[in-house]
C-alpha positions in Angstrom: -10.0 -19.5 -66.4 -12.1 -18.3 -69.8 -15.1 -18.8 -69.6 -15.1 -21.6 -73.1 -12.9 -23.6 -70.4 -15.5 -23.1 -67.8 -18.5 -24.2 -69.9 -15.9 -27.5 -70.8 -15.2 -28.4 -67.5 -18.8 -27.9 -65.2 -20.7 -29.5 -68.6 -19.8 -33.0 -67.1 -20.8 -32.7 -63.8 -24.1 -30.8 -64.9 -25.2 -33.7 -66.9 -24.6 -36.0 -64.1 -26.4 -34.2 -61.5 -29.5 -34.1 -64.0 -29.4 -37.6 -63.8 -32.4 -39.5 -62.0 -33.0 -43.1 -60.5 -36.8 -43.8 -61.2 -38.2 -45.4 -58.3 -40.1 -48.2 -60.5 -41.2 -50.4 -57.7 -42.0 -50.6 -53.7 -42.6 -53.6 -51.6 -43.9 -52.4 -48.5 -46.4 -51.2 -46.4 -47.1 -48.5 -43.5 -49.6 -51.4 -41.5 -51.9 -48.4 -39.6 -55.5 -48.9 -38.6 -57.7 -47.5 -42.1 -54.1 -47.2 -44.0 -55.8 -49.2 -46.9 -58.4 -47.8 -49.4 -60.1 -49.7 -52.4 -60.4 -46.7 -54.6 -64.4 -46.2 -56.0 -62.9 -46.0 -59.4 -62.3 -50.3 -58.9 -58.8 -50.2 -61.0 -56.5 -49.1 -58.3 -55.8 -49.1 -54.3 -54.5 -46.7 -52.2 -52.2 -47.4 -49.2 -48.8 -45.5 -48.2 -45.1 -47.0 -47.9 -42.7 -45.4 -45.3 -43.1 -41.3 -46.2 -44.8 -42.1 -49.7 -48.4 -42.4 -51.2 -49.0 -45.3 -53.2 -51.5 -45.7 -56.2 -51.3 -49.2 -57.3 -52.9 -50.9 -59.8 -55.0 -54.2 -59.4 -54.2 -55.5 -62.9 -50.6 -54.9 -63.5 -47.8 -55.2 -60.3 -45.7 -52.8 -62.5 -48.2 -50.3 -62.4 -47.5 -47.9 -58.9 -48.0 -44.5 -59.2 -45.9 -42.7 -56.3 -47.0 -39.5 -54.5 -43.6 -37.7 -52.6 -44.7 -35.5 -50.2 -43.5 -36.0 -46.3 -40.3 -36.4 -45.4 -41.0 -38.6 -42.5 -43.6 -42.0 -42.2 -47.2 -41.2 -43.2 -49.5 -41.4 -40.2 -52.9 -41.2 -41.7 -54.4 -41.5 -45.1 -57.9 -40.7 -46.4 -59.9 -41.4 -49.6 -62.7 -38.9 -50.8 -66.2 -41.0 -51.6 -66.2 -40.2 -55.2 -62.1 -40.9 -55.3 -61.1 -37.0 -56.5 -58.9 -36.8 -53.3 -56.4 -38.1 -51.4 -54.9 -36.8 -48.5 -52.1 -37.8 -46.6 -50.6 -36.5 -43.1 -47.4 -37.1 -41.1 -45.7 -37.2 -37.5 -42.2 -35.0 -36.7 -41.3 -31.9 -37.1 -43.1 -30.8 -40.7 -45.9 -32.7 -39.5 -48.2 -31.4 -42.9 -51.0 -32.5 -44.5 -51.0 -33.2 -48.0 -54.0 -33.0 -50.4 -53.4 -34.9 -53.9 -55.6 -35.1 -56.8 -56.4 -38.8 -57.5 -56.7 -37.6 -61.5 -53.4 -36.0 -62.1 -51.1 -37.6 -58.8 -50.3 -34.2 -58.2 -50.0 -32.4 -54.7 -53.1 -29.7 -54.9 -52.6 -28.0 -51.5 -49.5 -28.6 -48.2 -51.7 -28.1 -45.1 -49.2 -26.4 -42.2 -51.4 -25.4 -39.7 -50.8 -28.8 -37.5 -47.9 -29.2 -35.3 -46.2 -32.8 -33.4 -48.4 -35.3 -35.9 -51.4 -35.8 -37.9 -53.8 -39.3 -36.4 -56.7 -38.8 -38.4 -57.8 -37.5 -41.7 -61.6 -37.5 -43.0 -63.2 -36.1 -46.1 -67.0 -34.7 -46.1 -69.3 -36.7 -48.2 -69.6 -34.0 -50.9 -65.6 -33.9 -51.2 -65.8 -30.0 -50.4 -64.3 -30.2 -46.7 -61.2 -31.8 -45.3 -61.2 -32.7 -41.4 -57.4 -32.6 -39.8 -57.3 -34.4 -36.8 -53.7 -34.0 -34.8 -52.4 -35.8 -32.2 -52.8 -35.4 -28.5 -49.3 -33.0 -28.6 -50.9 -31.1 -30.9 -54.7 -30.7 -29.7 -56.3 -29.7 -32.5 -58.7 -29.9 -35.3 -59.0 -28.0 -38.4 -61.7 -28.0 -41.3 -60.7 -26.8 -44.6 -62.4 -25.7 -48.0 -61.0 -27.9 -51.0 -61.7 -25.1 -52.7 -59.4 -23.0 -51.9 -57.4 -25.0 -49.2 -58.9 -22.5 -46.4 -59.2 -22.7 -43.2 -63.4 -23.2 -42.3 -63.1 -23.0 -38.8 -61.4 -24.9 -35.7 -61.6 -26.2 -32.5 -59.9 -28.3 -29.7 -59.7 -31.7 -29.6 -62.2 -33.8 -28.4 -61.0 -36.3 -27.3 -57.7 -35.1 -26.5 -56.5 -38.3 -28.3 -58.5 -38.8 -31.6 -58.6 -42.5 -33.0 -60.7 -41.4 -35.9 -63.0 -38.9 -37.3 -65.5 -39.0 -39.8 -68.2 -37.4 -41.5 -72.3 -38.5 -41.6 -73.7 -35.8 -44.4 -75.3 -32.9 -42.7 -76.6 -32.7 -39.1 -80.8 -33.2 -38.5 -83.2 -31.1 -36.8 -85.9 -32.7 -34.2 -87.8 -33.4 -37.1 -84.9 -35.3 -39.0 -84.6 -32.7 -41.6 -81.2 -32.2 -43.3 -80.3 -28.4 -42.2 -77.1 -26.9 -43.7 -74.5 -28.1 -41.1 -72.1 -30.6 -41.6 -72.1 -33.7 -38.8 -68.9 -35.0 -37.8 -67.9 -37.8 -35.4 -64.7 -38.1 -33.7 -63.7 -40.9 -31.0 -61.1 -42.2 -29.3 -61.5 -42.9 -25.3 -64.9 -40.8 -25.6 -66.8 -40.3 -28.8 -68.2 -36.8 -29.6 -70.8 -35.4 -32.6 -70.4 -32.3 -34.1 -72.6 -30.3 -36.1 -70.8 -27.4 -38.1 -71.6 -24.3 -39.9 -69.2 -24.0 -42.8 -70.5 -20.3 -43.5 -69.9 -18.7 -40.4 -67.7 -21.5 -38.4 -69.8 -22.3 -36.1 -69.1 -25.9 -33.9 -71.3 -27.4 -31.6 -70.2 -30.6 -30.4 -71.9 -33.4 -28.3 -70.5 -35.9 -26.2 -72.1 -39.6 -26.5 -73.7 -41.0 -23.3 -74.3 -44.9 -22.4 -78.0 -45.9 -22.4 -78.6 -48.3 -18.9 -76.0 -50.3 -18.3 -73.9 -49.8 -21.2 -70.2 -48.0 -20.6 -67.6 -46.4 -22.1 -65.1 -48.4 -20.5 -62.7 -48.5 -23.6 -61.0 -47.0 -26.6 -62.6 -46.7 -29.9 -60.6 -47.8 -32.5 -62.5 -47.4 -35.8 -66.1 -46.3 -36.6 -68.2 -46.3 -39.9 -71.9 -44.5 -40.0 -74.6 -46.9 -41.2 -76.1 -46.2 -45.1 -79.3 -44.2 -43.8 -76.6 -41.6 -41.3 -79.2 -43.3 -38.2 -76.7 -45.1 -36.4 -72.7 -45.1 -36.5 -70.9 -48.3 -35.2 -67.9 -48.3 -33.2 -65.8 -50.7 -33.1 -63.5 -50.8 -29.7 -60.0 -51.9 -28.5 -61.9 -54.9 -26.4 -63.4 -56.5 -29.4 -66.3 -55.9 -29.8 -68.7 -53.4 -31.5 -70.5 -50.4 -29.9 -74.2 -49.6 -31.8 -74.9 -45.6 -31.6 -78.2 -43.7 -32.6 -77.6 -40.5 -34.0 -81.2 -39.3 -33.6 -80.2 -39.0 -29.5 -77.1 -39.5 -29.7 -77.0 -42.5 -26.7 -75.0 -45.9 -27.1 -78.0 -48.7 -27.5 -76.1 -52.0 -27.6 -72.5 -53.7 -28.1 -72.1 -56.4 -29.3 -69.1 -59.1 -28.9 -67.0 -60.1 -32.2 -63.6 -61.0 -31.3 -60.3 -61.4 -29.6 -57.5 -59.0 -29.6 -59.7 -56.0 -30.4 -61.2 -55.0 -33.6 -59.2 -52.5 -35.7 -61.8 -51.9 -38.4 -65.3 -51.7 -39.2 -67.5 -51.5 -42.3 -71.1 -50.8 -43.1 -73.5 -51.6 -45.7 -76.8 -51.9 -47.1 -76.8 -56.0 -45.2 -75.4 -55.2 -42.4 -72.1 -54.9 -40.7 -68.1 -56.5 -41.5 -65.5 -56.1 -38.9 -61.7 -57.1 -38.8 -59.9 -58.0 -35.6 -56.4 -58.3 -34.0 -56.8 -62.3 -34.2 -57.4 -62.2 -38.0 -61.2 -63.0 -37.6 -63.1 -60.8 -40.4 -66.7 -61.2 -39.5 -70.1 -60.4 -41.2 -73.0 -59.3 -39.3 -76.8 -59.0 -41.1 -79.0 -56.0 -40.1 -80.0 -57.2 -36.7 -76.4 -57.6 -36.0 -77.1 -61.3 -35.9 -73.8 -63.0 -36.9 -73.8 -64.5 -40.1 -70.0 -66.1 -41.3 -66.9 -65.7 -40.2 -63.3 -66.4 -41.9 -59.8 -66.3 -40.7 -56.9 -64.6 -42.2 -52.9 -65.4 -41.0 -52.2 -62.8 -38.7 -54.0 -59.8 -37.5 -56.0 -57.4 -39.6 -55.5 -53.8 -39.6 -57.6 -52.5 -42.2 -60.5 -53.2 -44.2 -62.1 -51.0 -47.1 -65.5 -52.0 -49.6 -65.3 -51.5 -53.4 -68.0 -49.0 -54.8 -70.4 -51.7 -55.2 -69.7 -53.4 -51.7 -68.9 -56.7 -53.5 -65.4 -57.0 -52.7 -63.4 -56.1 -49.3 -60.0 -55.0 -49.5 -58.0 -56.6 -46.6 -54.9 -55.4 -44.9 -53.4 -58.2 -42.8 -50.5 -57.9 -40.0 -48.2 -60.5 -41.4 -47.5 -58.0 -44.5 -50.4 -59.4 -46.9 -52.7 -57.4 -49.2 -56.1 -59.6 -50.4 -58.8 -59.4 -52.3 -62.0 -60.7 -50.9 -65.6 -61.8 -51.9 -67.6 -60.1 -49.8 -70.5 -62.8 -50.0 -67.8 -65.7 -49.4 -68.4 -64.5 -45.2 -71.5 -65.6 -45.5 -70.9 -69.3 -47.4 -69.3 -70.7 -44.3 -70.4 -71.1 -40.8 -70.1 -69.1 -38.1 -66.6 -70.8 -37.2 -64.1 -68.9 -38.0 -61.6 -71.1 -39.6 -58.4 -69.8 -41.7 -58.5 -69.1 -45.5 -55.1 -70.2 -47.5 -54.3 -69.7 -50.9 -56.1 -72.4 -52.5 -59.3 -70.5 -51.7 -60.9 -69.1 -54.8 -62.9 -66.7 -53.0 -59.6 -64.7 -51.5 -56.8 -63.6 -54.2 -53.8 -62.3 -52.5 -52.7 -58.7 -53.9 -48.9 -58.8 -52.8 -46.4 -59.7 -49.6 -44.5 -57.7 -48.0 -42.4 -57.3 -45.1 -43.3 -56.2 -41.9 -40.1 -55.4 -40.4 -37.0 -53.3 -41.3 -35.4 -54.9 -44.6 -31.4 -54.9 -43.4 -29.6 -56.6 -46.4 -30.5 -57.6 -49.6 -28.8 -59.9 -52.6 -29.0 -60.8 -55.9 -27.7 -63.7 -57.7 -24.6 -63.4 -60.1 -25.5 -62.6 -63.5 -29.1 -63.0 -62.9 -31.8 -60.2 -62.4 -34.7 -62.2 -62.3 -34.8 -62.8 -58.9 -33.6 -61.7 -55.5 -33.6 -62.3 -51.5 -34.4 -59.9 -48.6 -33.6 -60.2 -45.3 -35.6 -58.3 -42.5 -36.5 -57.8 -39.0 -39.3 -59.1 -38.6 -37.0 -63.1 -39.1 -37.9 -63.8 -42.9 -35.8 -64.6 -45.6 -37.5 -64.0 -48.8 -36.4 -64.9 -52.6 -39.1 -62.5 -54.8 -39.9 -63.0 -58.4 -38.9 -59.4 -59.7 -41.4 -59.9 -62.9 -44.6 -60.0 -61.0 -43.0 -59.2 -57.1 -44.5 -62.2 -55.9 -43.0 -64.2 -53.4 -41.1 -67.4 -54.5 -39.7 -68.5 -51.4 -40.0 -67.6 -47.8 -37.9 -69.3 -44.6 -38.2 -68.4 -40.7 -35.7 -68.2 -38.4 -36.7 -68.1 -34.8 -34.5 -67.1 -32.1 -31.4 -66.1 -33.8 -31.9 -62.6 -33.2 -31.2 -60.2 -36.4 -30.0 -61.3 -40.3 -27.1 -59.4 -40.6 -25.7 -60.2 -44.3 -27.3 -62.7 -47.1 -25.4 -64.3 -50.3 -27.9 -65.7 -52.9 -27.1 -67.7 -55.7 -29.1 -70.0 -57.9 -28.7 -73.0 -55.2 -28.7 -71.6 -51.8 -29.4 -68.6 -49.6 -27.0 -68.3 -47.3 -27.3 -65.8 -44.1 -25.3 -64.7 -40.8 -27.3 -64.3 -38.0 -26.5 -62.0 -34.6 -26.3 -65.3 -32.8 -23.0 -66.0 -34.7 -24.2 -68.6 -36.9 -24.2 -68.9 -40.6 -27.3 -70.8 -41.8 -28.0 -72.0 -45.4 -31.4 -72.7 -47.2 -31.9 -74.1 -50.4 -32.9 -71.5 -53.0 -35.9 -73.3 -54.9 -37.6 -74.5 -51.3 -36.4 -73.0 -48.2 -35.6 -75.8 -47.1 -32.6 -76.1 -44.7 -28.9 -77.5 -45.9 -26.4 -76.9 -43.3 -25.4 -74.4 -40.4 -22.1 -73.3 -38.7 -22.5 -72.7 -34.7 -20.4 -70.2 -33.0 -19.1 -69.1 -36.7 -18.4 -65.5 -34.6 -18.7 -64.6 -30.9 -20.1 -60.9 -31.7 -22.1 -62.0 -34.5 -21.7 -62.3 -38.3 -21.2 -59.3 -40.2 -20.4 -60.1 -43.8 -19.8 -62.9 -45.7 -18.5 -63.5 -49.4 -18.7 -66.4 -51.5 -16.0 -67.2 -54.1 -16.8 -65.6 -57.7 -18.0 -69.2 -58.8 -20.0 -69.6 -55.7 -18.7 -72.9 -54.9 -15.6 -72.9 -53.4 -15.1 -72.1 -49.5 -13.1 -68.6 -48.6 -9.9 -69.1 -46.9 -11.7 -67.1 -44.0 -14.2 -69.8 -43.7 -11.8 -72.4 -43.7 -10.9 -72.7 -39.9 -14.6 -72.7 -38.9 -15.9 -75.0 -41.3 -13.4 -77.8 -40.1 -15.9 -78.2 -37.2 -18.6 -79.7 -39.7 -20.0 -83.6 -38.3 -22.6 -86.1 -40.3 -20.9 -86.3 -43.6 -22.8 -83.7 -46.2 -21.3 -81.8 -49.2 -22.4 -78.2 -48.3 -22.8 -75.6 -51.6 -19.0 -74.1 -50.0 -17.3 -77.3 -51.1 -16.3 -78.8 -47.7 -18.3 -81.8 -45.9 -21.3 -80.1 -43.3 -23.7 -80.8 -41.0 -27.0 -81.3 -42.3 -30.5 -80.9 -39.7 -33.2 -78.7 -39.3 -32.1 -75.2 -37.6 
């Protein structure tokens, strides 16, 4: 074939492949303990989405920045104090660390020292050292030089199973003088300090003891140091808080917050804020006296302060992102009771699901909208020009939506139970069902091209419909809550 022939034919199929989607938008949320950062710039917040980083803004819903970089679900993020880094680790196979630069959203350095998965990440106060943390597989942890993404030194996990790691600016000597070692905590089933060299490597590390009748019978879950680097506060899988002094390293007091363990813990000049499994986010004054608790739906996973330690940044269970007023813990009483939307002193960020999304629809002719169906037994219709949630239905015990239509009146779904359910597109509200549509489940379903009329298919089992209704198919159904 010449070679003008050549240059004919393969131009075509070159200017396909150069083609790109953009990704422009994701809905969705890797829910891990300290997965959630308010960034100290206040204009964005960090979190990560499946194997992605996100950078989102808190003005604009358009505005997420996305940082591709694992190739399987991010395990553990971190946030440098100042906000010049991110880094970002994985579990599998290329179970890497990635280290980003907050500035340009570019990937600085690909850490590949770790091998099985990464559980915790932590950056030293000065941004120049990056703790790696891997999982009890992998038995390791590694301290590098941001730098030059160098290894500093290394050691064996302690605990074999590391929760979290963190560091409290440089290690003291008897006399509480800062010497030139850096002093990192770790914790998990046992909590251990460590004081490190990063000039020659050096590691000593420490574990925690129980003062009287205080025991370790737990599993730490999340720990912050206090402002001053005198005391570090652990919060445990039991729910409630463990107080340790760093000047002897003993456990002094614990103190009990909530039910369903406490996933995150904050500290600040006033005091102390945890989050727990029950949705209970609880503020605590300097004697560790409570002082108000409120009550989001669902559990909280994760909970990160502004620069300024006015505002929280709340990860919730049920797939909800808010913005919080710190001071509003302290307006109500001690009884926790449950926010809702109406409150002025919470703004939700954005909804998302919590499960596997397994089929999705849009309308005919319209782009303004469009309904999700996941795992977790929502149906959802979201407003695709802010992302918000428009309309949101439940379906218990029907086991797994299979297929959704959507049009401009109803949502209609099949379900693995075999019925085909239908909800009203501006309310969620219930319009008619169809028992026993299919003995293996429903699998598909297609409306007409003017959405109205029923599908021959359909025709057999819709003869079945009782209580005279006209259903969005055309044909008389059964209307009553499902």
């Amino acid at each position: 074939m010449p070679d003008s022939a050549k240059g004919g034919a393969s131009a075509p199929a070159d200017a396909a492949m150069d083609e790109v989607v953009e990704l422009e938008h994701c809905i969705g949320f890797n829910a891990m303990r300290q997965g959630l950062f308010y960034h100290p710039g206040g204009e964005h917040y960090v979190y990560s989405a499946g194997a992605s980083v996100v950078i989102a803004s808190f003005h604009d819903p358009h505005d997420q920045k996305f940082l591709h970089g694992h190739d399987d679900c991010v395990s553990a993020l971190a946030v440098s104090k100042a906000g010049t880094w991110i880094a970002s680790g994985q579990h599998g196979e290329n179970s890497d660390v990635a280290v980003w630069s907050f500035a340009s959203r570019k990937l600085v350095y690909r850490l590949e020292e770790h091998d099985y998965g990464i559980a915790s990440l932590a950056f030293s106060d000065d941004e120049k050292l990056l703790c790696t943390c891997g999982i009890a597989e992998d038995g390791k942890i590694i301290l590098w030089d941001l730098c030059n993404g160098h290894i500093v030194t290394s050691m064996g996990a302690n605990p074999k199973s590391i929760n979290v790691s963190l560091f409290g600016g440089f290690a003291r000597n008897i006399k509480r003088r800062e010497t030139e070692n850096y002093q990192l905590f770790t914790a998990g089933d046992k909590m251990v300090m460590w004081s490190i060299n990063p000039y020659s490597g050096h590691v000593e590390g420490q574990t925690i003891a129980a003062e009287g009748r205080v025991s370790l019978v737990r599993e730490i879950s999340h720990a912050v140091f206090s402002d001053d680097l005198e005391w570090v506060y652990c919060a445990t899988s039991t729910g409630d808080f463990l107080v340790v002094r760093v000047a002897d390293l003993r456990i002094v007091r614990q103190v009990g917050t909530a039910r369903l363990g406490l996933q995150s813990i904050l500290s600040w000049p006033g005091g102390v804020v945890t989050g727990a499994g029950d949705g209970t986010i609880s503020a605590y004054d300097r004697k560790l006296d409570l002082v108000g608790s409120r009550k989001i739906h669902g559990g909280v996973f994760s909970l990160s302060f502004s620069a300024d330690s006015t505002e929280i940044l709340v990860g919730g269970t049920e797939g909800h992102i808010y913005r919080l007023g710190q001071e509003a813990l302290s307006q109500y009483g001690k009884v926790a009771t449950e926010m809702t939307a109406e409150d002025e002193n919470l703004l939700l960020l954005n909804v998302n699901p919590t499960g596997r999304v397994l089929c999705v629809a849009y309308a005919a002719g319209s782009s303004d909208f469009f309904a999700t169906g996941s795992s977790d037994s929502w149906l959802r219709i979201w407003d695709a020009n802010d992302y918000s949630v428009a309309v949101r239905v439940v379906v218990r015990d029907a086991g797994l939506v299979s297929c959704l239509e959507y049009t401009t009146d109803m949502l209609m779904s099949g379900w693995e139970d075999g019925v085909i359910r239908s909800h009203d597109s501006s309310t969620g509200a219930p319009l008619w069902h169809i028992d026993n549509a299919h003995r293996g489940g429903v699998s598909a379903l297609a409306l007409s091209h003017n959405a109205r009329r029923r599908s021959p298919r359909l025709g057999a089992a819709l003869e079945g419909a009782r209580e005279p209704h006209e259903g969005a198919l055309g044909t008389r159904l059964e209307h009553r809550d499902i």
